[in-house]
DSSP file (Angstrom, degrees, kcal/mol; ACC not computed):
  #  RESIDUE AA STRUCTURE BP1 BP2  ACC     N-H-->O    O-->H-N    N-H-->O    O-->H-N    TCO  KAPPA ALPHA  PHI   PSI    X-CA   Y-CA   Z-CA
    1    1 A X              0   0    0      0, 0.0     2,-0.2     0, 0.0     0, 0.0   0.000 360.0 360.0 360.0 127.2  -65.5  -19.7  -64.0
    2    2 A X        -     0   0    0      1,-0.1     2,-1.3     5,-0.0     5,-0.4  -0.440 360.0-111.2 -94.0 168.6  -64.6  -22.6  -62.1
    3    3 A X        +     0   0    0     -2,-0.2     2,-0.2     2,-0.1    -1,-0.1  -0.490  52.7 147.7 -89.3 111.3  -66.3  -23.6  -58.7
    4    4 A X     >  -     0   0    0     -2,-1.3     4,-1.5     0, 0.0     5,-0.2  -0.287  68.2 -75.0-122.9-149.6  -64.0  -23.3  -56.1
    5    5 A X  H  > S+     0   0    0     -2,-0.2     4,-1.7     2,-0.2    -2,-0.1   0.586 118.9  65.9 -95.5   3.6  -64.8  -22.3  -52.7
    6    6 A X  H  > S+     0   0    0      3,-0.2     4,-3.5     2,-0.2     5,-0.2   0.911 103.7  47.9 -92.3 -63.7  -65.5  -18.6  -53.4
    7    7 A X  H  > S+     0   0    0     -5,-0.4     4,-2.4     2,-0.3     5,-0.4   0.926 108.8  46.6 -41.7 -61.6  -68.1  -19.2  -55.2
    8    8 A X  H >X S+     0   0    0     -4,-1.5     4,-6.3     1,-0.2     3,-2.3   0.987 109.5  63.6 -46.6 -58.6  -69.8  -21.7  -52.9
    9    9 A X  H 3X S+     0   0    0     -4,-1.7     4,-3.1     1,-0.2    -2,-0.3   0.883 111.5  34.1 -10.6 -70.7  -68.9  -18.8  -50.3
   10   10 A X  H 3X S+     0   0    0     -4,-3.5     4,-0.8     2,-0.2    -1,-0.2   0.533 111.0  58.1 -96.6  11.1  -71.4  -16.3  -52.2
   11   11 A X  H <X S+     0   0    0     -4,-2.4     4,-2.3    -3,-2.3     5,-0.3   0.766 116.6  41.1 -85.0 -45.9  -74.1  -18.9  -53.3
   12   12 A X  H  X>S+     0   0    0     -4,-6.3     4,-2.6    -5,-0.4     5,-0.6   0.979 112.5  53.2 -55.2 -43.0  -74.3  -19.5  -49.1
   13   13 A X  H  X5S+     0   0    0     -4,-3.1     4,-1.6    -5,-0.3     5,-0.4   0.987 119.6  37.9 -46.5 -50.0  -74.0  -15.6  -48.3
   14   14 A X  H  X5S+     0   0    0     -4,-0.8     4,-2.0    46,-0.2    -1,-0.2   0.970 120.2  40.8 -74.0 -45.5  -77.0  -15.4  -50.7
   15   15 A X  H  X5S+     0   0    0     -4,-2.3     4,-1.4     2,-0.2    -1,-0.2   0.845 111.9  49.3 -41.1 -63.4  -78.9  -18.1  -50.0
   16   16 A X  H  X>S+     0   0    0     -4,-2.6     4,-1.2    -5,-0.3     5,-0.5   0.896 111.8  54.7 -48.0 -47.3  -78.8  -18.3  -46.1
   17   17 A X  I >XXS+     0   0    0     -4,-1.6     4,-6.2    -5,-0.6     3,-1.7   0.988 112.5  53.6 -38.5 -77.0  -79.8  -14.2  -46.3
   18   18 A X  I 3X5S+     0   0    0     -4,-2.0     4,-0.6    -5,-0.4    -2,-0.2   0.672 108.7  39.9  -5.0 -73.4  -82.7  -15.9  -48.4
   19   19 A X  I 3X5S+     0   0    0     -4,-1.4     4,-0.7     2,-0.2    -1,-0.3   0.368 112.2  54.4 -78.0 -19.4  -83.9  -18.2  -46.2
   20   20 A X  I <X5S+     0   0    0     -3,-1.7     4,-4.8    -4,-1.2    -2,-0.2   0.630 113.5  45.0 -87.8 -39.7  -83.7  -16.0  -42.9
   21   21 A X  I  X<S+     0   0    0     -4,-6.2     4,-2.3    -5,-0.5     5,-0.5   0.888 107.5  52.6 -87.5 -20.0  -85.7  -13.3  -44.5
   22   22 A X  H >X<S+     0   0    0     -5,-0.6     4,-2.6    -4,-0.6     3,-0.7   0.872 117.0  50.2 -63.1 -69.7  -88.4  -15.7  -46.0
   23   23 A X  H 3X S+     0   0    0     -4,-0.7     4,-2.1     1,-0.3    -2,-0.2   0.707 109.7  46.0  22.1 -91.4  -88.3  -16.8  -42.2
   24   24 A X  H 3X S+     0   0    0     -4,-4.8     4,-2.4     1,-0.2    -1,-0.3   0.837 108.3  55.1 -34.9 -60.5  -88.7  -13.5  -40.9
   25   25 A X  H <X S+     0   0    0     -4,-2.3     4,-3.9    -3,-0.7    -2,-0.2   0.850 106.2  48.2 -33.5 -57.0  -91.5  -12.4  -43.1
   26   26 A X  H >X S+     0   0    0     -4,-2.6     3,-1.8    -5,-0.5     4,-1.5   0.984 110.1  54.1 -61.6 -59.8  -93.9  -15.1  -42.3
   27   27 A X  H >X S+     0   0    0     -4,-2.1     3,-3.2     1,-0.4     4,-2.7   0.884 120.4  35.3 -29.4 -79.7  -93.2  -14.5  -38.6
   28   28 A X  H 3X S+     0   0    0     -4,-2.4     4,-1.4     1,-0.3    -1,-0.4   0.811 109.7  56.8 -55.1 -25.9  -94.1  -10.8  -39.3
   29   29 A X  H <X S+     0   0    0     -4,-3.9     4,-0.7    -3,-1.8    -1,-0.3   0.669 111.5  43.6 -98.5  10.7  -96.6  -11.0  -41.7
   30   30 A X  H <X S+     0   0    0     -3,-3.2     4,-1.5    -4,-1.5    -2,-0.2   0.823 112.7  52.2 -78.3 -37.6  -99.0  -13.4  -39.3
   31   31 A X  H  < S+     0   0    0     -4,-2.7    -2,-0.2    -5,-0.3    -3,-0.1   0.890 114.3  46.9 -65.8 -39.3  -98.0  -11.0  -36.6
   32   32 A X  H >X S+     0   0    0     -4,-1.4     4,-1.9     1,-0.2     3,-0.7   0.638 113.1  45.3   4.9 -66.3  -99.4   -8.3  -39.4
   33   33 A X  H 3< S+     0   0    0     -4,-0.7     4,-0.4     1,-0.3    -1,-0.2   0.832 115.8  44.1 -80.5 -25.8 -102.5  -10.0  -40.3
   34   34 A X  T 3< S+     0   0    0     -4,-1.5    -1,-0.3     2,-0.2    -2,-0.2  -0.185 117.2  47.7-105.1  35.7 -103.6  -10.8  -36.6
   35   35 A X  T <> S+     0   0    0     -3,-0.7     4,-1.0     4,-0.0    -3,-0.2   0.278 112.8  52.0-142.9 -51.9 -102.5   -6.9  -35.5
   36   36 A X  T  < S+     0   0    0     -4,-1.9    -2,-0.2     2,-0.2    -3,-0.1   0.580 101.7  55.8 -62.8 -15.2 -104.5   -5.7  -38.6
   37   37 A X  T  4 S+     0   0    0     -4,-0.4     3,-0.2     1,-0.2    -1,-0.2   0.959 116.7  41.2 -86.3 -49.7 -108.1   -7.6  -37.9
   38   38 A X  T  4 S+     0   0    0      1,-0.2    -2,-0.2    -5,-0.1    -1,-0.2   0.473 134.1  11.9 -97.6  -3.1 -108.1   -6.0  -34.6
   39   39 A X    ><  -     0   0    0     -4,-1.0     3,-1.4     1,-0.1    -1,-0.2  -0.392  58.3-169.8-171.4  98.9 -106.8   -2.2  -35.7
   40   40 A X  G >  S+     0   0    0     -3,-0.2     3,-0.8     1,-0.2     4,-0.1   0.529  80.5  73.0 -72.6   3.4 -106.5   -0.8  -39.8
   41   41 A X  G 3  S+     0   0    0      1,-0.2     3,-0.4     2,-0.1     4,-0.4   0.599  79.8  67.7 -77.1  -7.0 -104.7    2.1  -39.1
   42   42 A X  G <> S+     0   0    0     -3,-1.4     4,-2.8     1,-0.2    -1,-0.2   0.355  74.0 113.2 -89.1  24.4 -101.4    0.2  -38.4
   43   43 A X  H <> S+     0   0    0     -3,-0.8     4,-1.8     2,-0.2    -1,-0.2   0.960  81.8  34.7 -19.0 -71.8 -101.6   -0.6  -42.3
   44   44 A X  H  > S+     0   0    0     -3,-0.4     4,-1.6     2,-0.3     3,-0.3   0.836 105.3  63.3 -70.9 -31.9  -98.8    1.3  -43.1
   45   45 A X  H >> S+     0   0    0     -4,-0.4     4,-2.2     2,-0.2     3,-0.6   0.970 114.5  47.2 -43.8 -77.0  -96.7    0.7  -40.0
   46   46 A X  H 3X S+     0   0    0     -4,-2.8     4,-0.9     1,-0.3    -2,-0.3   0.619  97.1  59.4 -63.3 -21.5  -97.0   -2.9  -41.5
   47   47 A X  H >X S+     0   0    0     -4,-1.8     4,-2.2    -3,-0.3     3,-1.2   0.896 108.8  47.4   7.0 -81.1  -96.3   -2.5  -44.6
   48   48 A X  H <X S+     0   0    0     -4,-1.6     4,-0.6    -3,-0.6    -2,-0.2   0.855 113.8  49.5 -62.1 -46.3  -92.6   -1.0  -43.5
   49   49 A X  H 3< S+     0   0    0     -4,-2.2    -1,-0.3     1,-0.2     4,-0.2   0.729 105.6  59.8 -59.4 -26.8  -92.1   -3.9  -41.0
   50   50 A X  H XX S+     0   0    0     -3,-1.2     3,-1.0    -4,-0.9     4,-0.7   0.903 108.9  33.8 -21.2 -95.4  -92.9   -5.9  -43.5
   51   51 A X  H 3< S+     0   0    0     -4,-2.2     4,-0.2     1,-0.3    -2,-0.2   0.647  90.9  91.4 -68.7  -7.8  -90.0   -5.0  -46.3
   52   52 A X  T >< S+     0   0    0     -4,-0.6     3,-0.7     1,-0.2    -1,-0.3   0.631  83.3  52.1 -91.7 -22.2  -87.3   -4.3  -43.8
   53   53 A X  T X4 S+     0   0    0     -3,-1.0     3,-4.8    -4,-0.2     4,-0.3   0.853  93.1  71.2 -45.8 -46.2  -85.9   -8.1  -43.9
   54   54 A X  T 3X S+     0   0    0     -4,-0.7     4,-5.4     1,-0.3    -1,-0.2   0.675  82.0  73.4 -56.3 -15.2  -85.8   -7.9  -47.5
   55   55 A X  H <> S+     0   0    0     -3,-0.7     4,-1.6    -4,-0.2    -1,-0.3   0.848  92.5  62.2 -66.5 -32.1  -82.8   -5.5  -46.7
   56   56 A X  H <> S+     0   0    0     -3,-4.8     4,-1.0     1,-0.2    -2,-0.2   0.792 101.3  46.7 -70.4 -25.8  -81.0   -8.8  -45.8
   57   57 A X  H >> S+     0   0    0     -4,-0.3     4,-1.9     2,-0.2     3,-0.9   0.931  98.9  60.0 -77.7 -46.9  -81.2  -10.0  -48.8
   58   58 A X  H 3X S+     0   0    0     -4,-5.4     4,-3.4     1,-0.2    -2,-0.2   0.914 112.5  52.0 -36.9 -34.2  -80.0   -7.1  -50.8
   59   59 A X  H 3X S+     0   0    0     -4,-1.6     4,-1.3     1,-0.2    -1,-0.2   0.926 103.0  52.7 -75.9 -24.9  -76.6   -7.6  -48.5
   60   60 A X  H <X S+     0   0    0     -4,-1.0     4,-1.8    -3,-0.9    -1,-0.2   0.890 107.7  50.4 -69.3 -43.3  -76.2  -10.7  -49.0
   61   61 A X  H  X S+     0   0    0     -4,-1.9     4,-3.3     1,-0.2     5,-0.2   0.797 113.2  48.7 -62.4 -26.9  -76.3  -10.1  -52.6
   62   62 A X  H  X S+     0   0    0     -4,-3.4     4,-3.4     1,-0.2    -1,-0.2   0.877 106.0  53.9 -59.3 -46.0  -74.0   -7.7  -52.1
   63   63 A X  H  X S+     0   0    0     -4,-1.3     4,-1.7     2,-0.2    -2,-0.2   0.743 110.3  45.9 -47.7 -51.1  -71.8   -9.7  -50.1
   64   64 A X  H  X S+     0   0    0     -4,-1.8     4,-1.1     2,-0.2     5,-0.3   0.977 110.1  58.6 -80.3 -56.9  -71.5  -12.7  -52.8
   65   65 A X  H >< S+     0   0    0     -4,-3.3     3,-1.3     1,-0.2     4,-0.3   0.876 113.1  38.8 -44.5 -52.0  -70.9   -9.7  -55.9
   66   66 A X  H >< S+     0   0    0     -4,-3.4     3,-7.3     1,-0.2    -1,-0.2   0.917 109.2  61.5 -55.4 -61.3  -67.9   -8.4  -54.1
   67   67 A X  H 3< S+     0   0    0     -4,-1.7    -1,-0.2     1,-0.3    -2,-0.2   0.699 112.3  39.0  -6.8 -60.1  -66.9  -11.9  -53.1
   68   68 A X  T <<        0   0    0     -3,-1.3    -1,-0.3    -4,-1.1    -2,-0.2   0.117 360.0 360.0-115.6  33.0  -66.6  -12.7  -56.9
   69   69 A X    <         0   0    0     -3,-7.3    -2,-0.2    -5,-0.3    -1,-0.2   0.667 360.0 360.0-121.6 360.0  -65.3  -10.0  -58.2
């Protein structure tokens, strides 16, 4: 496959996604650890807040497959 601009296209869709959610996460999982010393029933509550960035990434990926097919 040659590298044309489509390609570059879905390595940024995936990549920027990538990089926004690592982003996100840390943000949230400090807010996470410092919300959890002071009350362990919001475990699960974090947990969910937690994985819902990772949804950005699945799109992205999504984003690049269509892209190159």
């Amino acid at each position: 496959m040659e590298t044309d601009l489509t390609t570059i296209g879905a390595g940024l869709a995936i990549g920027l996604c990538a990089l926004a959610t690592g982003f996100a996460q840390a943000k949230i999982g400090s807010a996470a650890v410092a919300a959890l010393v002071e009350k362990k029933e919001l475990l699960g509550s974090m947990i969910i807040l937690v994985a819902i960035p990772e949804t950005m990434v699945i799109l992205g990926f999504v984003i690049a497959y269509m892209m190159l097919s």
